[in-house]
KOLGU-4560 file (N, C-alpha, C; in nm, 3 decimals, padded with zeros to 5 digits):
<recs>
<n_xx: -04.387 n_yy: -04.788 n_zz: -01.493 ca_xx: -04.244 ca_yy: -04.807 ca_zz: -01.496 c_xx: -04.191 c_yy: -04.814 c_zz: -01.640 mol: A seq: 1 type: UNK>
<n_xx: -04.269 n_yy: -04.864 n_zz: -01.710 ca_xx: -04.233 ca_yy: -04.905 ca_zz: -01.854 c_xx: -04.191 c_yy: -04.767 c_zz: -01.946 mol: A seq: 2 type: UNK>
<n_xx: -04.353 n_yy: -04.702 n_zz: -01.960 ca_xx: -04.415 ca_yy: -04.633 ca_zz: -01.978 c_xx: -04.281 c_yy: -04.491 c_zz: -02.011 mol: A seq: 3 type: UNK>
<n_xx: -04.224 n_yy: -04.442 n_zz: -01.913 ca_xx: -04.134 ca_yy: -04.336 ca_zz: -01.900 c_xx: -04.025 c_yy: -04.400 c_zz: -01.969 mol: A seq: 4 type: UNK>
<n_xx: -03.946 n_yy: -04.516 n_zz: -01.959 ca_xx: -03.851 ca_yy: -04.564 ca_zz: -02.053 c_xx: -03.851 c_yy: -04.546 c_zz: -02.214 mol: A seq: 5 type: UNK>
<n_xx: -03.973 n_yy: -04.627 n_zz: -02.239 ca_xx: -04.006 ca_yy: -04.644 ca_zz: -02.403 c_xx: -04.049 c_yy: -04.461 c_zz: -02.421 mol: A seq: 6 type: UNK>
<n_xx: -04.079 n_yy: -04.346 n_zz: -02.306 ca_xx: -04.121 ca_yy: -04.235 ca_zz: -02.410 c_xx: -03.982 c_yy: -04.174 c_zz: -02.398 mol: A seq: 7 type: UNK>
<n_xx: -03.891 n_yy: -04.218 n_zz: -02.291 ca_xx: -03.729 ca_yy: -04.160 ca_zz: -02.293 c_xx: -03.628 c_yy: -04.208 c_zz: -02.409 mol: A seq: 8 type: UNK>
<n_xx: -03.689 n_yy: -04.325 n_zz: -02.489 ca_xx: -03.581 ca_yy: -04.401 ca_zz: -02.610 c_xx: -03.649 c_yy: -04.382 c_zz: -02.752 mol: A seq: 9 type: UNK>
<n_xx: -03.780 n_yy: -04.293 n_zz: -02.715 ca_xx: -03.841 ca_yy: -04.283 ca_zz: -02.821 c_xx: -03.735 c_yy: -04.253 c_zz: -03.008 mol: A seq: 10 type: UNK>
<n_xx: -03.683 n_yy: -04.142 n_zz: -02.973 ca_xx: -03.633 ca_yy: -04.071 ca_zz: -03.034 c_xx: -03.496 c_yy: -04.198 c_zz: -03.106 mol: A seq: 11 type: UNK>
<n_xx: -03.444 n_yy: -04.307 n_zz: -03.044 ca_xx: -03.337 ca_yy: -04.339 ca_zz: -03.091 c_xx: -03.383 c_yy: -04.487 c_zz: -03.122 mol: A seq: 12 type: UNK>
<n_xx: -03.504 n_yy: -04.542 n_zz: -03.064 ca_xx: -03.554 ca_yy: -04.629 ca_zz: -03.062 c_xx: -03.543 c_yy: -04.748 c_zz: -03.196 mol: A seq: 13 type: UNK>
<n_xx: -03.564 n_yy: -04.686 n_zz: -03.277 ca_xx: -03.524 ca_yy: -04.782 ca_zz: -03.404 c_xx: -03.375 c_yy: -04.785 c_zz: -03.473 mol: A seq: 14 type: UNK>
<n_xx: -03.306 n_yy: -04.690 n_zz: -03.413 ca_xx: -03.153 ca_yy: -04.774 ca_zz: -03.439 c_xx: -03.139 c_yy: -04.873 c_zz: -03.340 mol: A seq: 15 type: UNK>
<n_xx: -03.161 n_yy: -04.826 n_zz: -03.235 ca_xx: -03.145 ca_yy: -04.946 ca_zz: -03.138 c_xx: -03.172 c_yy: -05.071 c_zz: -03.190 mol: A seq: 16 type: UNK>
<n_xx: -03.296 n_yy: -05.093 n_zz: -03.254 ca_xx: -03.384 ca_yy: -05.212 ca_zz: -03.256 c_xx: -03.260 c_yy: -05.235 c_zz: -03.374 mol: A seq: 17 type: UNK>
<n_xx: -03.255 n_yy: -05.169 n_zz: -03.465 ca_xx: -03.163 ca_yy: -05.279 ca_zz: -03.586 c_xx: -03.049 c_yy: -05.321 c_zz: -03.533 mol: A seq: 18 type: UNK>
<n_xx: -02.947 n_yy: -05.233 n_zz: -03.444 ca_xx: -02.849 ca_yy: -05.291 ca_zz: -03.397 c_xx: -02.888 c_yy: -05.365 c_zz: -03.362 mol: A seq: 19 type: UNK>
<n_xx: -02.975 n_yy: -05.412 n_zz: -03.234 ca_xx: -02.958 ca_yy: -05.504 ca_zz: -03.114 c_xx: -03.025 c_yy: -05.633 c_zz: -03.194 mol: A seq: 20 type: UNK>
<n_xx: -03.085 n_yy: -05.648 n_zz: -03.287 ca_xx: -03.094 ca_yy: -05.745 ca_zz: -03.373 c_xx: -03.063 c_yy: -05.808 c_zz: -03.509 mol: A seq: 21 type: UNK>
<n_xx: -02.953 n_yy: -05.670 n_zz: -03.540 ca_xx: -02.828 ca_yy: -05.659 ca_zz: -03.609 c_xx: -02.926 c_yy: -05.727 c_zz: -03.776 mol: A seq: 22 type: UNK>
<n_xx: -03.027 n_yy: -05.656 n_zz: -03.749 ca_xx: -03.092 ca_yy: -05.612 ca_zz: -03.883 c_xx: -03.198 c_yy: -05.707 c_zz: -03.902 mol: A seq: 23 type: UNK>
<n_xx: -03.229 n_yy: -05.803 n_zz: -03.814 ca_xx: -03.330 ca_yy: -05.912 ca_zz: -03.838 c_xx: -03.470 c_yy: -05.855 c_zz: -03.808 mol: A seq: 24 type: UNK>
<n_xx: -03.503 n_yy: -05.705 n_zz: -03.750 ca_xx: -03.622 ca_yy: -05.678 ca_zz: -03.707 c_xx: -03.699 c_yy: -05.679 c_zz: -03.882 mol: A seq: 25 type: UNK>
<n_xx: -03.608 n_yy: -05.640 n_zz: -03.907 ca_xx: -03.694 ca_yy: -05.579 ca_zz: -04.036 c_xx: -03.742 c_yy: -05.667 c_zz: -04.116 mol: A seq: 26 type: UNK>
<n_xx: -03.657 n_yy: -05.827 n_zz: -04.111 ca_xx: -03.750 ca_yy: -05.932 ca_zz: -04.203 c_xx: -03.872 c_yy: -06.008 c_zz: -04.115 mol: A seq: 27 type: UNK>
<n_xx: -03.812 n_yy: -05.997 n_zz: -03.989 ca_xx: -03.975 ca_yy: -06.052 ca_zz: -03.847 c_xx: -04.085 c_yy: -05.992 c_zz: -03.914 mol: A seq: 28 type: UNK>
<n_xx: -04.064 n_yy: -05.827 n_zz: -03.920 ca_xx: -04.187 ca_yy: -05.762 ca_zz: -04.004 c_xx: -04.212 c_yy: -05.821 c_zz: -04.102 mol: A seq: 29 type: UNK>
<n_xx: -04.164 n_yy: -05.824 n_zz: -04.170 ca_xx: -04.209 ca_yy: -05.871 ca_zz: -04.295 c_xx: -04.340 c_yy: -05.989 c_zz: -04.305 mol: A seq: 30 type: UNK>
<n_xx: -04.219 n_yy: -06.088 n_zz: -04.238 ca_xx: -04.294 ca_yy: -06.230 ca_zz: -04.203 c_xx: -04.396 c_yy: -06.184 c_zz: -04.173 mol: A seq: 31 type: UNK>
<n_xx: -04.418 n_yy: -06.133 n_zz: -04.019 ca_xx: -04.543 ca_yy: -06.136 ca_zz: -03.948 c_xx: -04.650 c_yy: -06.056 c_zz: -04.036 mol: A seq: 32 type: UNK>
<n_xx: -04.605 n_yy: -05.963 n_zz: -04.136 ca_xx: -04.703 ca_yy: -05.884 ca_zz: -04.212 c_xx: -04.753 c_yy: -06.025 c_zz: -04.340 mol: A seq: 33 type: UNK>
<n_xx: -04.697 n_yy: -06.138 n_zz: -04.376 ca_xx: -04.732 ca_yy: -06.182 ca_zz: -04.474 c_xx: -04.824 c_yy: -06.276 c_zz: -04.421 mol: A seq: 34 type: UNK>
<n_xx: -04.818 n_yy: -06.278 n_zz: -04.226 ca_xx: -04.955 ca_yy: -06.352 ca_zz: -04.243 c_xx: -05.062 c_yy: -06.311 c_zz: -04.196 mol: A seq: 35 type: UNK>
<n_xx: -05.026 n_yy: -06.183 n_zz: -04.189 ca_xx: -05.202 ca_yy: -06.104 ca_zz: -04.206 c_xx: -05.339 c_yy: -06.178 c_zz: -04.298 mol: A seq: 36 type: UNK>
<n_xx: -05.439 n_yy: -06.103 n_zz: -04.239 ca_xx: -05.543 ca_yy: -06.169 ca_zz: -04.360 c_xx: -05.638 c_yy: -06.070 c_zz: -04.360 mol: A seq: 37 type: UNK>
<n_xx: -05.636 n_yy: -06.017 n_zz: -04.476 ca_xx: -05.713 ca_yy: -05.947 ca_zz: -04.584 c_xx: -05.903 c_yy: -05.947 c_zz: -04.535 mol: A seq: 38 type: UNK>
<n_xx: -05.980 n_yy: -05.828 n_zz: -04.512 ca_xx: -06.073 ca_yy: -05.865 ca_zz: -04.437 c_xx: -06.112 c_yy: -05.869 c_zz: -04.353 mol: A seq: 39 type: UNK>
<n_xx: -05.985 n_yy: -05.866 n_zz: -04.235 ca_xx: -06.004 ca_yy: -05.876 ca_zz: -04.073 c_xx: -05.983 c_yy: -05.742 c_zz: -03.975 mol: A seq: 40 type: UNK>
<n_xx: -06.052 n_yy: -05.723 n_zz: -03.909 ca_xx: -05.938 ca_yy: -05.644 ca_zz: -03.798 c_xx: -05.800 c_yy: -05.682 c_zz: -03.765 mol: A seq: 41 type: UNK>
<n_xx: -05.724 n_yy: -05.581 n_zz: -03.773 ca_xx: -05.596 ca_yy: -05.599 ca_zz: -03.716 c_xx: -05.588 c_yy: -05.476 c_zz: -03.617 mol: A seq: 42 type: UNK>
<n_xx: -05.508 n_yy: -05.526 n_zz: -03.485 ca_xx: -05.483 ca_yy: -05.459 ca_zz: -03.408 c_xx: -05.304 c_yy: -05.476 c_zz: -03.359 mol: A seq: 43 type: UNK>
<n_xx: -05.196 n_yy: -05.376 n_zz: -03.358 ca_xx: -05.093 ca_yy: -05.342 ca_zz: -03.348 c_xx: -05.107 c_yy: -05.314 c_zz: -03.247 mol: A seq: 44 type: UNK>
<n_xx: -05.048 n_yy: -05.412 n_zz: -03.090 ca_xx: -05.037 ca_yy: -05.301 ca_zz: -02.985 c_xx: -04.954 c_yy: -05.294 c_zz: -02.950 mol: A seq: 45 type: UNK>
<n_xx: -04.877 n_yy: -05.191 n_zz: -02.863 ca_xx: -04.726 ca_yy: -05.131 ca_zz: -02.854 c_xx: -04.700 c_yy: -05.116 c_zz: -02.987 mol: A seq: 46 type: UNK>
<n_xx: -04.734 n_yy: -05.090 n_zz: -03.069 ca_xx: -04.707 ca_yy: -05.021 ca_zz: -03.204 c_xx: -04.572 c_yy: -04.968 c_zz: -03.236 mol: A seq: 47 type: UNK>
<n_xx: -04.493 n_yy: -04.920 n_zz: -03.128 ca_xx: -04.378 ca_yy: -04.821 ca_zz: -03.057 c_xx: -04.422 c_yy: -04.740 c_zz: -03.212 mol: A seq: 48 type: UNK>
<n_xx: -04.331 n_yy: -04.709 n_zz: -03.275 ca_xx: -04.250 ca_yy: -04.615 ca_zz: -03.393 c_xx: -04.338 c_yy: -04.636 c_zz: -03.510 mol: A seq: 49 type: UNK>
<n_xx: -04.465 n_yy: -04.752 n_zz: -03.510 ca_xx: -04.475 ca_yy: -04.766 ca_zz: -03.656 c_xx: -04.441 c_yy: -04.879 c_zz: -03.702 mol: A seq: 50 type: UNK>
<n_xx: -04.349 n_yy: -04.922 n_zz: -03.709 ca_xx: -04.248 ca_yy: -05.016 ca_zz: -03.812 c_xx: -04.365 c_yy: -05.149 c_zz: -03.865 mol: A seq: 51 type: UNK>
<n_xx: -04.409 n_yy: -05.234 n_zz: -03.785 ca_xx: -04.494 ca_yy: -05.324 ca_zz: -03.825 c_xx: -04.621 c_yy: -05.300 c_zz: -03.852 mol: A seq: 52 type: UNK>
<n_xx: -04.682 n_yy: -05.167 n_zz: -03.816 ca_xx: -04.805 ca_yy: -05.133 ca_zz: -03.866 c_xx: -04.808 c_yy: -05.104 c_zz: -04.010 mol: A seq: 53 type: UNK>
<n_xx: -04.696 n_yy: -05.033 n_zz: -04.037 ca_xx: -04.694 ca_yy: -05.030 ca_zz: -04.167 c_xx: -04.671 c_yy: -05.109 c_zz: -04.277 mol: A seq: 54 type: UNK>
<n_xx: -04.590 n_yy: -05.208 n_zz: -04.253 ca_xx: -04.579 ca_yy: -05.337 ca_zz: -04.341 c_xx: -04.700 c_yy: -05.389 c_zz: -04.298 mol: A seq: 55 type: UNK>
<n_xx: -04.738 n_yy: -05.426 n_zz: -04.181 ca_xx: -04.933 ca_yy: -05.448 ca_zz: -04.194 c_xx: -04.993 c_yy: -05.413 c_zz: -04.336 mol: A seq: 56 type: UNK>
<n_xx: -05.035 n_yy: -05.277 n_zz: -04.333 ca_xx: -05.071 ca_yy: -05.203 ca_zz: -04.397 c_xx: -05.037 c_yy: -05.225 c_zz: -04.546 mol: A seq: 57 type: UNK>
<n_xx: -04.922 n_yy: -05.240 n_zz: -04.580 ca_xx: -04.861 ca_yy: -05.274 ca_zz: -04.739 c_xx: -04.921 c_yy: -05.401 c_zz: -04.748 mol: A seq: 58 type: UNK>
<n_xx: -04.972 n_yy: -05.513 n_zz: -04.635 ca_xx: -05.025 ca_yy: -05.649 ca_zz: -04.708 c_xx: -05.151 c_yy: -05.631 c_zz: -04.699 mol: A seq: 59 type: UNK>
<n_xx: -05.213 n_yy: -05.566 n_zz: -04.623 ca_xx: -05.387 ca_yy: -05.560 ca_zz: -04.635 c_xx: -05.500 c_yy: -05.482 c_zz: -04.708 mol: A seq: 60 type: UNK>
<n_xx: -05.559 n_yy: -05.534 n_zz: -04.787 ca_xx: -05.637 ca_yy: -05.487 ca_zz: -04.893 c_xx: -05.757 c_yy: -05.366 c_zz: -04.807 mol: A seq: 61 type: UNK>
<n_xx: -05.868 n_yy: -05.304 n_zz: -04.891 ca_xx: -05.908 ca_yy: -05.241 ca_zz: -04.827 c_xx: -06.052 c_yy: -05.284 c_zz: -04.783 mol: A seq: 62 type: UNK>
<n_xx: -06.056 n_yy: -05.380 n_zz: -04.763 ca_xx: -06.185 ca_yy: -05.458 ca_zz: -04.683 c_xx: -06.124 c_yy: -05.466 c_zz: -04.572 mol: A seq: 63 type: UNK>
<n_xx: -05.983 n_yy: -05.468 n_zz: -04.509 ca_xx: -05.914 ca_yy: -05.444 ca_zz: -04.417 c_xx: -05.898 c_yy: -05.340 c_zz: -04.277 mol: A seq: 64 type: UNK>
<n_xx: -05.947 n_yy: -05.301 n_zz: -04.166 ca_xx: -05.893 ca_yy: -05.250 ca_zz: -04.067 c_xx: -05.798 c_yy: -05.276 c_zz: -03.987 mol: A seq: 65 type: UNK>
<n_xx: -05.739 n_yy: -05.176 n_zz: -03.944 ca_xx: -05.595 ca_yy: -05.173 ca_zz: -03.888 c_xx: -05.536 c_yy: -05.068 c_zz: -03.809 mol: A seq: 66 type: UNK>
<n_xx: -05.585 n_yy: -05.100 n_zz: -03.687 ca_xx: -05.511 ca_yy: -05.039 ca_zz: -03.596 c_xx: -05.407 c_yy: -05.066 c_zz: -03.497 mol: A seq: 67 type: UNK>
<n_xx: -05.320 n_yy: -04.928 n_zz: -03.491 ca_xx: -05.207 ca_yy: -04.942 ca_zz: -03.424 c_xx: -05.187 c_yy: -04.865 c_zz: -03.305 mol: A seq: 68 type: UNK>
<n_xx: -05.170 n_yy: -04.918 n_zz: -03.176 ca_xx: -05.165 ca_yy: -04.810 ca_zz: -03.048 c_xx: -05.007 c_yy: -04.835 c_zz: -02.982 mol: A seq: 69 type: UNK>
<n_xx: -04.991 n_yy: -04.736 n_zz: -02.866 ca_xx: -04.902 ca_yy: -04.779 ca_zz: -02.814 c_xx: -04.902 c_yy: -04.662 c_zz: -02.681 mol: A seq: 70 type: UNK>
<n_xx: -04.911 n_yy: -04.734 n_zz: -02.545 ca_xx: -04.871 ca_yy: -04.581 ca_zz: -02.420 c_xx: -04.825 c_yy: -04.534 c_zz: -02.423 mol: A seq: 71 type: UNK>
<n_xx: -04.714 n_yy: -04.523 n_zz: -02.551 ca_xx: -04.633 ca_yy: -04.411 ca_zz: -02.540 c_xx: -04.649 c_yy: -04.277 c_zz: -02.628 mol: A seq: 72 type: UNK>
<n_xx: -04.680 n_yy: -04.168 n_zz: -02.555 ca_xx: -04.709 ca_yy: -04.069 ca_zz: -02.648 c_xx: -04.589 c_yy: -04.044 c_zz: -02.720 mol: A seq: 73 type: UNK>
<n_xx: -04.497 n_yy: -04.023 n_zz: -02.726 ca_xx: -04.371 ca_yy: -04.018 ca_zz: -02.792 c_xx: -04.362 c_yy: -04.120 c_zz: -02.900 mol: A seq: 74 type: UNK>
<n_xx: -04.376 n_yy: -04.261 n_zz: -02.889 ca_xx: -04.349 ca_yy: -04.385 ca_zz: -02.986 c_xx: -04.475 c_yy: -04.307 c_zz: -03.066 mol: A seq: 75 type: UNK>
<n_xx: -04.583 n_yy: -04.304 n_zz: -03.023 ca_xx: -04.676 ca_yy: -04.294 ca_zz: -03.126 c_xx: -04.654 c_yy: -04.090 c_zz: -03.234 mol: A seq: 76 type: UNK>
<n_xx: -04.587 n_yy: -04.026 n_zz: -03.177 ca_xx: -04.558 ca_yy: -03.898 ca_zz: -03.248 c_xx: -04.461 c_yy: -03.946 c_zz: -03.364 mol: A seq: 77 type: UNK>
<n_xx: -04.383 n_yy: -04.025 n_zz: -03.314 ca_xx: -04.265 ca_yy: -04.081 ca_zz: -03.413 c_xx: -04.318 c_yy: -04.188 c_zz: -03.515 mol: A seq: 78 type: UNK>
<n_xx: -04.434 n_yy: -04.227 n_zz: -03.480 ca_xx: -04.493 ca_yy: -04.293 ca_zz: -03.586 c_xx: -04.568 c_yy: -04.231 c_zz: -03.683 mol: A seq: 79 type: UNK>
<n_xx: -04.656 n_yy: -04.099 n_zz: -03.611 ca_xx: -04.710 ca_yy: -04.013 ca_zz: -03.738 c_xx: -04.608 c_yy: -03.933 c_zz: -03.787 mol: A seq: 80 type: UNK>
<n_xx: -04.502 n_yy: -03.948 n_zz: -03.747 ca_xx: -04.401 ca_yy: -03.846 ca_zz: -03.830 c_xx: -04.331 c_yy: -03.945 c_zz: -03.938 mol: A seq: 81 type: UNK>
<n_xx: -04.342 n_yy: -04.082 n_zz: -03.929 ca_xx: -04.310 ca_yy: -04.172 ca_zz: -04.038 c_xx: -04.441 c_yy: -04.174 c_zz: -04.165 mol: A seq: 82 type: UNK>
<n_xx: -04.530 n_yy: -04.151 n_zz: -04.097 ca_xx: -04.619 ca_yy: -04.182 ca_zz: -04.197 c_xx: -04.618 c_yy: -04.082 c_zz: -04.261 mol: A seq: 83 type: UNK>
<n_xx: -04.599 n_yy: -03.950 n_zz: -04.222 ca_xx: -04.658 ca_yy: -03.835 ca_zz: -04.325 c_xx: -04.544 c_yy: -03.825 c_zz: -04.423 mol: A seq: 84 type: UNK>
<n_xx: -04.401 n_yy: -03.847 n_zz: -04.407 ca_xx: -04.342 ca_yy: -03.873 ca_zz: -04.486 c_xx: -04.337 c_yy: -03.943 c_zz: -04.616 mol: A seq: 85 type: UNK>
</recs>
């Protein structure tokens, strides 16, 4: 049920998210990326777009793994299309 929603909002998905939290997603990331720890597995799931895997990624050194998934084939296309950028 989920599944078909999140790959139908794929595409608009992160304006949404800043509106509907009228810009606070982006410091949650932050936070939650500063208490990563250096060393560990990390695992991102529902990953949607990217957004927190990658601030992950900006705090973890490279003794670090880090992965990011998500069921949605769409969230996750829109995430390698952030990264290659």
């Amino acid at each position: 049920m989920l599944k078909p929603m999140f790959s139908t909002v794929a595409e608009t998905y992160d304006i949404c998210n800043k509106f509907l939290t009228l810009g606070l997603d982006k410091r949650w990331r932050k936070a939650c990326a500063k208490q990563s720890n250096n060393g560990c597995l990390t695992v991102d799931l529902c990953c949607g777009t990217g957004d927190l895997t990658f601030n992950l990624l900006k705090n973890l050194d490279q003794n670090s793994f880090l992965i990011g998934i998500d069921f949605s084939k769409e969230m996750v296309s829109r995430a390698i299309a952030k990264k290659s950028k």
